[in-house]
C-alpha positions as CSV (number, residue, x, y, z in Angstrom):
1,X,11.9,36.2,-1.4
2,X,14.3,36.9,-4.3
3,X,15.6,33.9,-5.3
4,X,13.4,33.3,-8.5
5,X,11.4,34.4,-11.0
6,X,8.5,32.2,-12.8
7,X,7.9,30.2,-15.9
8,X,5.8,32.9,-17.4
9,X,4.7,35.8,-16.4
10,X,1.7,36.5,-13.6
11,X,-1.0,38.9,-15.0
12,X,-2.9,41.0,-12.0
13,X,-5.2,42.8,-14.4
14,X,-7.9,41.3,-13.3
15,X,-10.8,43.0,-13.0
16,X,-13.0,43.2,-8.8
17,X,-15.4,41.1,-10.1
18,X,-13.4,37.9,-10.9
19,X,-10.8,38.8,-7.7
20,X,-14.3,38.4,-5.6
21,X,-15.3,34.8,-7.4
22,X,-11.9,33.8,-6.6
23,X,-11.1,34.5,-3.3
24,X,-14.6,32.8,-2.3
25,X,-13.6,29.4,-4.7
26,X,-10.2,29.6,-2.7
27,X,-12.8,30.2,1.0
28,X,-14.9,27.2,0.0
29,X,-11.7,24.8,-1.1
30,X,-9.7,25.1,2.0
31,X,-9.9,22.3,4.2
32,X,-11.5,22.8,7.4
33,X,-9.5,22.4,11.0
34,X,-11.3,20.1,12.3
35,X,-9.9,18.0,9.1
36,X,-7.6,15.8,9.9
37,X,-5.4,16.4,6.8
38,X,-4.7,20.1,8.2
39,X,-2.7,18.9,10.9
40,X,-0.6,16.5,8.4
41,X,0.1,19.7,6.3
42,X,0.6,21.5,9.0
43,X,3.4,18.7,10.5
44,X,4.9,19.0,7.0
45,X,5.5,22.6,6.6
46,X,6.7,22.4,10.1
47,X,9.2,19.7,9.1
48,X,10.2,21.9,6.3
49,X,10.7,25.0,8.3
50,X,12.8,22.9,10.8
51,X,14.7,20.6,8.3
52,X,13.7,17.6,9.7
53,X,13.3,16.0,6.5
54,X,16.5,16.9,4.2
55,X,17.0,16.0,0.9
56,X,14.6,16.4,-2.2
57,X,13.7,12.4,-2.5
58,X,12.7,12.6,1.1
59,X,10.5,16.2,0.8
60,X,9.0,14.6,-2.4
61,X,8.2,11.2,-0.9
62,X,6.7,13.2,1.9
63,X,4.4,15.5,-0.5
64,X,3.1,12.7,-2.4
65,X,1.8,10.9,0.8
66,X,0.4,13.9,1.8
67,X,-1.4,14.6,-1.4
68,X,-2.5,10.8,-1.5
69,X,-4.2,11.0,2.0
70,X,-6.3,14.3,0.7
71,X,-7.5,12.6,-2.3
72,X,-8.5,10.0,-0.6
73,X,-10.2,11.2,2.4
74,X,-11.3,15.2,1.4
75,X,-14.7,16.0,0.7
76,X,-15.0,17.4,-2.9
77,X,-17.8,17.7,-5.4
78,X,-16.2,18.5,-8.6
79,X,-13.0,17.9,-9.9
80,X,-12.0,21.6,-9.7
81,X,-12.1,21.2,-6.0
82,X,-10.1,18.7,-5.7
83,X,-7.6,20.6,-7.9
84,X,-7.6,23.9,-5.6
85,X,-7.3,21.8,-2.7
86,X,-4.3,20.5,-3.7
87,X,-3.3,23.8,-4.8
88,X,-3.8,25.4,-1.5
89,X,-1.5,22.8,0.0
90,X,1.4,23.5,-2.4
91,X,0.9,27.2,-1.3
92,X,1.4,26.3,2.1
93,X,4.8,23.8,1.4
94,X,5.9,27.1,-0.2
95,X,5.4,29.4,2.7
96,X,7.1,27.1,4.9
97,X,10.4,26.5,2.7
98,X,10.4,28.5,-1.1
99,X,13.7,27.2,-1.9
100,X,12.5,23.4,-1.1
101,X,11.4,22.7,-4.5
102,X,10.9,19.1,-4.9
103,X,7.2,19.8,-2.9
104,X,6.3,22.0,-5.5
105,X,7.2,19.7,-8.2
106,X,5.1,16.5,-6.8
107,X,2.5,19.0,-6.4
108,X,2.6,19.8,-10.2
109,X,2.8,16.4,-11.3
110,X,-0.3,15.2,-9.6
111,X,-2.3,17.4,-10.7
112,X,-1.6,16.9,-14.0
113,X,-2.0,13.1,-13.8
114,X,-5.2,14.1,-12.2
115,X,-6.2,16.1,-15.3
116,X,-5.5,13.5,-17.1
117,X,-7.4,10.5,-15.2
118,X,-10.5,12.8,-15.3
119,X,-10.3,13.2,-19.0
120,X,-9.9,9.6,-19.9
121,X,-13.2,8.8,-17.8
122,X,-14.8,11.6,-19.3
123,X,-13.5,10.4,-23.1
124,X,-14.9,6.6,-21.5
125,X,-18.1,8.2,-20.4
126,X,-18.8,9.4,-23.8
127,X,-18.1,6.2,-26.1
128,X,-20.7,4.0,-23.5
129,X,-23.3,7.0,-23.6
130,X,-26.8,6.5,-24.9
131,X,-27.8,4.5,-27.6
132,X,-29.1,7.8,-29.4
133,X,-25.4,8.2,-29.8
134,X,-24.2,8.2,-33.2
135,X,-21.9,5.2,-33.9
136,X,-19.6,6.5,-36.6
137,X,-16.5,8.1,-35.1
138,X,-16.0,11.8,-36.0
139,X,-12.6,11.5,-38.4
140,X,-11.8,15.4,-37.4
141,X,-12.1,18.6,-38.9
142,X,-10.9,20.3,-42.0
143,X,-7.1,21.8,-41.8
144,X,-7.8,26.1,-41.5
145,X,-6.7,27.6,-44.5
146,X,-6.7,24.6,-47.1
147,X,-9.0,25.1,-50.1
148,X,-8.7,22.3,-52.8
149,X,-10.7,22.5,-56.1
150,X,-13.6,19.6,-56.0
151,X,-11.4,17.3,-58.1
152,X,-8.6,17.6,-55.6
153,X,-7.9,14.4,-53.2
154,X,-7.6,16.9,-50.6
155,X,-11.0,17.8,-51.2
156,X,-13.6,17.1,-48.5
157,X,-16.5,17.0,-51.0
158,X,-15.1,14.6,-54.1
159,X,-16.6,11.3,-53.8
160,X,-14.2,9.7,-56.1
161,X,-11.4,9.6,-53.9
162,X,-11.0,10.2,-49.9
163,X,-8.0,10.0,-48.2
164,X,-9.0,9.2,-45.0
165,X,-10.9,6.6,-45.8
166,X,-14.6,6.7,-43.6
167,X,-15.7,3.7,-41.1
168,X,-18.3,1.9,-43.7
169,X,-15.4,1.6,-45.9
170,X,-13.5,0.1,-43.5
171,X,-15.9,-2.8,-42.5
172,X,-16.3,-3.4,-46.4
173,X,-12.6,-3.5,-47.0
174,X,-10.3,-4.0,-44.0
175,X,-7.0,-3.7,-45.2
176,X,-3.4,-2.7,-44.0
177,X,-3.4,0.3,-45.6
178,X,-7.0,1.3,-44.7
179,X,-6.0,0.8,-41.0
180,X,-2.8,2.7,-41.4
181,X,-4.4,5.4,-43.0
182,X,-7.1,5.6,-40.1
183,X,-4.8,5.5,-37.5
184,X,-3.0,8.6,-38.8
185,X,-5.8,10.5,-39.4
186,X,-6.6,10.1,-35.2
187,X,-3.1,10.2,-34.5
188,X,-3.0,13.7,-36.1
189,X,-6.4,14.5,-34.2
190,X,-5.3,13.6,-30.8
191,X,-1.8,15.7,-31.3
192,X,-4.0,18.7,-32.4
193,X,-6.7,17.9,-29.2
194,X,-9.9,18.0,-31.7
195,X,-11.0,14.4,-30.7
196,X,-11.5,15.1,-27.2
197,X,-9.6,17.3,-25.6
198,X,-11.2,20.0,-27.1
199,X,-14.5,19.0,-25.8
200,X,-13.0,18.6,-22.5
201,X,-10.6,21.5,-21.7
202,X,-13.6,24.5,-21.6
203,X,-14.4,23.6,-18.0
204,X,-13.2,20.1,-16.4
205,X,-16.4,20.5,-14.3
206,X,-18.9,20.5,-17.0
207,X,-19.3,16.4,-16.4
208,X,-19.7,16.9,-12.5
209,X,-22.5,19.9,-12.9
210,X,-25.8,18.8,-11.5
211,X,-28.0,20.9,-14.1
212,X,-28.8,18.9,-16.9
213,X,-28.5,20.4,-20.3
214,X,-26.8,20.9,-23.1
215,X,-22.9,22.2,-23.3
216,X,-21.3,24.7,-25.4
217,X,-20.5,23.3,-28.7
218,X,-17.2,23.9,-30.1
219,X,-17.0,24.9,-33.4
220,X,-14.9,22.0,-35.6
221,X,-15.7,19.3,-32.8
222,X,-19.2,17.8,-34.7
223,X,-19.8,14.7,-33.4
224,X,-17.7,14.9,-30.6
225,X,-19.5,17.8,-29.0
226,X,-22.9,16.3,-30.2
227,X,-22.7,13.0,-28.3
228,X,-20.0,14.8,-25.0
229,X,-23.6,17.1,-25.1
230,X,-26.2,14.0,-24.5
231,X,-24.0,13.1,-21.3
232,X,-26.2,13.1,-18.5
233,X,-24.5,15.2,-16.1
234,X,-26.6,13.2,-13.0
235,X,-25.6,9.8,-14.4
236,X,-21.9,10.7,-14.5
237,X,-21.3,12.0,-10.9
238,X,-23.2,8.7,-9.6
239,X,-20.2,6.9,-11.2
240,X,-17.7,9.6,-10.6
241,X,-16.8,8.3,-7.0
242,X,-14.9,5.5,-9.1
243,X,-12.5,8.4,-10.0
244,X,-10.9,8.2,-6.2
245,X,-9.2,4.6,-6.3
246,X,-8.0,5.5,-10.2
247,X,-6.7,8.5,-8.5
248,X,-5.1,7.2,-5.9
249,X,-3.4,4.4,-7.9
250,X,-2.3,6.9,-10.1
251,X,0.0,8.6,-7.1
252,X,1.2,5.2,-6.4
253,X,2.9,5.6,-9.8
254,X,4.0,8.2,-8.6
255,X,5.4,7.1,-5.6
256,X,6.6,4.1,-7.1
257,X,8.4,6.3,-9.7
258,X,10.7,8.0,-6.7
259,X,11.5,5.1,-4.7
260,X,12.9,3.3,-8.1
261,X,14.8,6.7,-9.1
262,X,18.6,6.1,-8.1
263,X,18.2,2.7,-9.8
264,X,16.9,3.8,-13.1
265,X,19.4,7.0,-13.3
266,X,22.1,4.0,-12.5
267,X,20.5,1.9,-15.4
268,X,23.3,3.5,-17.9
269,X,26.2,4.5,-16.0
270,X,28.5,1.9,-18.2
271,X,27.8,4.1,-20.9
272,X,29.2,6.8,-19.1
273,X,31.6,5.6,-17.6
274,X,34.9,4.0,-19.0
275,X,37.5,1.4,-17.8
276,X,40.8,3.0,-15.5
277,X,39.0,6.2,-15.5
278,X,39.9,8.5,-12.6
279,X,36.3,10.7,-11.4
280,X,36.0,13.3,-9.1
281,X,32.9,13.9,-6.9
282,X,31.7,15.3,-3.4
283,X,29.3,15.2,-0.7
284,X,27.3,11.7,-0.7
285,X,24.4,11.7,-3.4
286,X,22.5,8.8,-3.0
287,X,22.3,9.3,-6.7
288,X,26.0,9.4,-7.3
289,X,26.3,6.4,-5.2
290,X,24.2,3.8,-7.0
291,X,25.4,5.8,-10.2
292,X,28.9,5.0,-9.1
293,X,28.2,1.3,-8.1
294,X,26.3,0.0,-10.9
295,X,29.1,1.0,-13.1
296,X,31.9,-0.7,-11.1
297,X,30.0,-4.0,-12.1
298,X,31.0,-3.6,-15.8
299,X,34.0,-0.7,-15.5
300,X,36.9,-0.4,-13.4
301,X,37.9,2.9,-12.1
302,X,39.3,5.1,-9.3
303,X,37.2,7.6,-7.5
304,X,38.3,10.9,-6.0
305,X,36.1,11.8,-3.0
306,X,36.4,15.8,-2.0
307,X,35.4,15.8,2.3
308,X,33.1,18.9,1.4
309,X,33.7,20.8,4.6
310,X,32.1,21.7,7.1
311,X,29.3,18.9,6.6
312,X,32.3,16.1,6.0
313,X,29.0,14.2,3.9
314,X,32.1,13.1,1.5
315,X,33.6,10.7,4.6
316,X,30.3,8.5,4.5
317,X,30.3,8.9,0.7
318,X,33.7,7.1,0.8
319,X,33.2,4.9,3.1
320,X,30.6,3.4,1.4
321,X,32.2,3.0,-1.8
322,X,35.2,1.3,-0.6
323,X,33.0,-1.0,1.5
324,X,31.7,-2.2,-2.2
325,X,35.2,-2.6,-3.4
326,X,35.5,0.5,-5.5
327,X,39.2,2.2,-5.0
328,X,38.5,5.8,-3.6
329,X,40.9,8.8,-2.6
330,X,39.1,11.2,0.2
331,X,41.2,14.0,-0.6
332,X,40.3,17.8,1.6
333,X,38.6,20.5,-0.5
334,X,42.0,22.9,-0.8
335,X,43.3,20.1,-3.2
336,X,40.5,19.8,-5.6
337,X,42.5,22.2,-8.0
338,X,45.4,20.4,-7.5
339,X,44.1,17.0,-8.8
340,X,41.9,18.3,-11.6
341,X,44.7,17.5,-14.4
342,X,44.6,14.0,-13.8
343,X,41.0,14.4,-13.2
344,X,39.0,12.8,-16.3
345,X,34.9,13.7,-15.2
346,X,33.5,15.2,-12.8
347,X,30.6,13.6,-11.4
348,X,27.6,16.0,-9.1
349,X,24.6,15.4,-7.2
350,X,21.9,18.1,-7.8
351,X,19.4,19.7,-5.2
352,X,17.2,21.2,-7.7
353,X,16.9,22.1,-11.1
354,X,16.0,25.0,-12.8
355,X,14.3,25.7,-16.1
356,X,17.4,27.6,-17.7
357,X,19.7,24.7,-17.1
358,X,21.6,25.9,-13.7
359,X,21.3,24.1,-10.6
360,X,21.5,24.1,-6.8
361,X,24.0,21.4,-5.6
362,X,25.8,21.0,-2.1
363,X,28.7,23.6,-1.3
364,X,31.4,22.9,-2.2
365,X,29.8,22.5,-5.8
366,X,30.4,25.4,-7.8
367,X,34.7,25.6,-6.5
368,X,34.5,21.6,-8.1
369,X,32.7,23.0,-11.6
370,X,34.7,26.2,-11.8
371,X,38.0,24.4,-11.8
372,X,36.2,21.6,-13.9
373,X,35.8,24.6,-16.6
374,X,39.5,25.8,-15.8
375,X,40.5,22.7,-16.9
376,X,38.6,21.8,-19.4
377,X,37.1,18.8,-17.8
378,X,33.4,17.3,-18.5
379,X,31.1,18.0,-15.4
380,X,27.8,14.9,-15.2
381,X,24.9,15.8,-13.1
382,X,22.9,13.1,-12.0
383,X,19.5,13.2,-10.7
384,X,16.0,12.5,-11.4
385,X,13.2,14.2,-13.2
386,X,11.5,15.3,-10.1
387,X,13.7,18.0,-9.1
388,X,13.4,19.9,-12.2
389,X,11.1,22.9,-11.5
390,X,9.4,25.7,-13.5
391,X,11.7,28.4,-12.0
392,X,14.3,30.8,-13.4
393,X,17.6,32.0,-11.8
394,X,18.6,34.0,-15.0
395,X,20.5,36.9,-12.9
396,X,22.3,34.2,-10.8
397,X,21.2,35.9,-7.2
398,X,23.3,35.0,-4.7
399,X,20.1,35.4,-2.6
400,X,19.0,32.3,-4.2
401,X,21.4,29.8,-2.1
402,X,20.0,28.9,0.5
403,X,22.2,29.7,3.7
404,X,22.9,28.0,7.3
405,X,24.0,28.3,10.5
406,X,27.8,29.2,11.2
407,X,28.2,27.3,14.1
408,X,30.2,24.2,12.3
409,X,32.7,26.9,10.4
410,X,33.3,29.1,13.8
411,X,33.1,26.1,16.3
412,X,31.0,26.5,19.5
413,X,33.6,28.3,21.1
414,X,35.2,30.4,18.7
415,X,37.6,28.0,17.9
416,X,36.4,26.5,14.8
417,X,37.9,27.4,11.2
418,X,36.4,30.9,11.2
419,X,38.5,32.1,14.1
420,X,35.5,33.5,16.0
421,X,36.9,37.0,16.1
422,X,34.4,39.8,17.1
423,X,32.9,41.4,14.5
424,X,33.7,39.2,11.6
425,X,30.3,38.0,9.7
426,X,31.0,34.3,8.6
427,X,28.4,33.3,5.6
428,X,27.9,28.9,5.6
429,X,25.5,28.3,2.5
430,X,24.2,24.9,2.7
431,X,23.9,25.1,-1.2
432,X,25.9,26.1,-4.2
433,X,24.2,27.8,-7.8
434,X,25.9,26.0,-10.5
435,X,25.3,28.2,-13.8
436,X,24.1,26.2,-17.2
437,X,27.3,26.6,-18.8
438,X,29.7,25.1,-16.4
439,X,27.8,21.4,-16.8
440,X,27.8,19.5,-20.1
441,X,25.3,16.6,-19.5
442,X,22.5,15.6,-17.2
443,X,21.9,12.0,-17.0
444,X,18.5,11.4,-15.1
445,X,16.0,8.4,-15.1
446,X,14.4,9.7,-18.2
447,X,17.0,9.7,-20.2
448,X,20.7,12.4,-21.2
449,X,19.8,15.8,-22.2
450,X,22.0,18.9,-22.1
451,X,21.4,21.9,-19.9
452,X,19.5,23.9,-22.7
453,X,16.9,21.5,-23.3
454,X,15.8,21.6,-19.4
455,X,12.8,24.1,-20.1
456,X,11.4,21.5,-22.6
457,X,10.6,18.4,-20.6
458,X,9.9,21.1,-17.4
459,X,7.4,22.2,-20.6
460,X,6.2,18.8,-21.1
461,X,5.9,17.7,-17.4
462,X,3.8,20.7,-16.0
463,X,0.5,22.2,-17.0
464,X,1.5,25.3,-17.7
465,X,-1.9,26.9,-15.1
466,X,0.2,25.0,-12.5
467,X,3.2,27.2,-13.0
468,X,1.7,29.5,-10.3
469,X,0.5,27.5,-7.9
């Protein structure tokens, strides 16, 4: 397929040896067919391939149910496991539909909220350890590079002055100050990952192993390492079963998080939005609907609906919007161009979003943001955080839209818009690439951000080892 490149680069130099360990970790981690969960993946990708399920809200909610059965009923030892599991299951939502991205996504997400339940036992694991365990919290290491003379308060070895102050100090003289002070000496540690994470991020599976012994100490980590060493392995994985509800509660927040989307995208649209206003939009966005209907509550304006042939999705679009009361103009897609100078915003729903700002919308999309630019008029984008995806259109491939069957452009007949003549190949993408440029704003449930700050929350939302699923 060659509609996308990758955040980051693949590297196939691996050596036989680790290709061998691999492939039989990837052998032991797939789920077996007499596993019920195989046919539930396997109904999935075969919705995909089909397009029973349409629309990225639906795909996601769809993934994330899936996912939540496997960690809940799959068989699994260690954390990594469970983690290639689901890996092996984004894998296969790939195969069945590459340019359905919102699986992918979900996909990502839980396994980084996995990550993250499993370290925050761990962390909880090693604070109620064994008495032997020392009692005064590790303050962090020294900053690389800094050397300050003896008499220096930077110095680690003056006893005159500290500027962390240590814990017996504390229970002498609790104080405002002493408490600030302490709280931004761990706030600085748990930004850098020294107070745990570094412990932690070696090998996820060094808490699940069944050999006791001591771990590898990392240099700078002191006491962190020291007591994270006297974990008994054993003792953990009797308790690590409680993992599975925390688990499965987290992907209810998840879930939870999608079903609430078009409401908390809608949560500002009077700021965007402005009294006798006259917006342009097509297709019907579930998004742009709620978007459009919260702010008729504080703003009165006039919406112009485009039909976007040949799917017509902007005749239900305006018949729900007048139903609400909101004065609406359906208006045919030849006289979009026409209407742009009285046009003041341009409002779009979004398939998917891509790390480099651009986007895949319905089609019909990219004629509305062109003569947007032409004009000089604003174009919105609203949608939620769960479409953005670690992928790259930076060549803007026409093989990247995704394409359909002519039948509603030619008719069943030949009579249809296309003319049906002989010989004549008719192209119907079901989606249009909207480059970054042509939008100004993207207003999701998270927040506004502009097209070229896209790659930083995909950045923050992924692990960057789940880029490549």
């Amino acid at each position: 397929m060659t509609y996308t490149g990758r955040l980051g680069e693949a590297r196939f130099n691996r050596d036989s040896v680790d290709e061998a360990i691999s492939l039989i970790m990837a052998a032991q981690t797939t789920l077996k067919p007499s596993d019920p969960n195989v046919r539930l993946t396997e109904a999935l990708c075969t919705s995909l391939r089909r397009r029973q399920i349409v629309g990225s809200l639906n795909v996601a909610l769809a993934t994330a149910a899936l996912v939540q059965n496997i960690v809940r009923s799959a068989r699994y030892n260690t954390i990594d496991e469970l983690l290639s599991l689901i890996k092996a299951v984004g894998r296969k939502l790939i195969d069945a539909n590459p340019k359905e991205l919102a699986s992918t996504n979900i996909i990502r997400r839980i396994l980084r909220l996995i990550r993250e339940e499993y370290r925050a036992a761990a962390a909880a694991h090693v604070v109620s350890g064994p008495p032997s365990a020392p009692e005064t919290p590790y303050l962090g290491p020294t900053t690389p590079g800094l050397h300050a003379p003896p008499n220096h308060y930077l110095s680690t070895t003056t006893n005159e002055f500290q500027f962390f102050p240590s814990t017996s100090q504390l229970s002498r003289q609790t104080s405002l100050s002493n408490f600030v002070a302490m709280r931004h000496s761990r706030a600085q540690l748990e930004r850098s990952g020294s107070l745990v994470d570094m412990s932690l991020s070696a090998s996820t599976s060094s808490l699940f192993s069944p050999v006791r012994g001591v771990g590898p100490e990392t240099p700078g980590v002191g006491n962190a390492s020291a007591s994270l060493s006297r974990v008994d392995s054993e003792e953990f994985m009797k308790h690590s079963a409680k993992l599975k509800p925390i688990l499965v509660q987290a992907i209810d927040e998840v879930v939870g998080e999608l079903e609430t989307t078009h409401e908390d995208v809608a949560r500002g649209a009077k700021e965007h939005i402005h009294s006798s206003e006259l917006i342009l939009t097509m297709g019907h966005s579930k998004t742009v609907e709620t978007f459009l209907k919260q702010a008729y509550k504080d703003r009165k304006f006039t919406v112009v609906v485009a039909e976007s042939a040949p799917s017509y999705l902007g005749h239900s679009l305006a018949s729900s919007l007048s139903s609400s009361g909101i004065p609406t103009l359906l208006i045919p897609d030849s006289s979009i161009h026409a209407l742009l100078p009285r046009v003041t915003k341009v409002l779009l729903g979004a398939h998917a979003v891509l790390a480099n700002g651009g986007l895949f919308a319905l089609s019909g999309s990219l004629a509305c943001a062109l003569a947007a630019k032409s004009h000089s008029k604003p174009v919105v984008v609203t949608t939620g955080q769960f479409k953005f995806a670690p992928a790259w259109n930076l060549y803007h491939e026409y093989g990247a839209v995704d394409f359909q069957g002519p039948g509603a452009v030619i008719g069943v007949d030949g009579n249809g818009g296309g003319g049906g003549v002989e010989g004549v190949e008719v192209v119907d993408p079901y989606y249009d690439y909207i480059r970054p440029e042509l939008v100004q704003l993207f207003v999701t449930n998270e927040g506004d951000h502009s097209p070229s700050y896209i790659y930083r929350l995909i950045k923050e939302a992924y692990d960057d080892e789940d880029v490549e699923l």
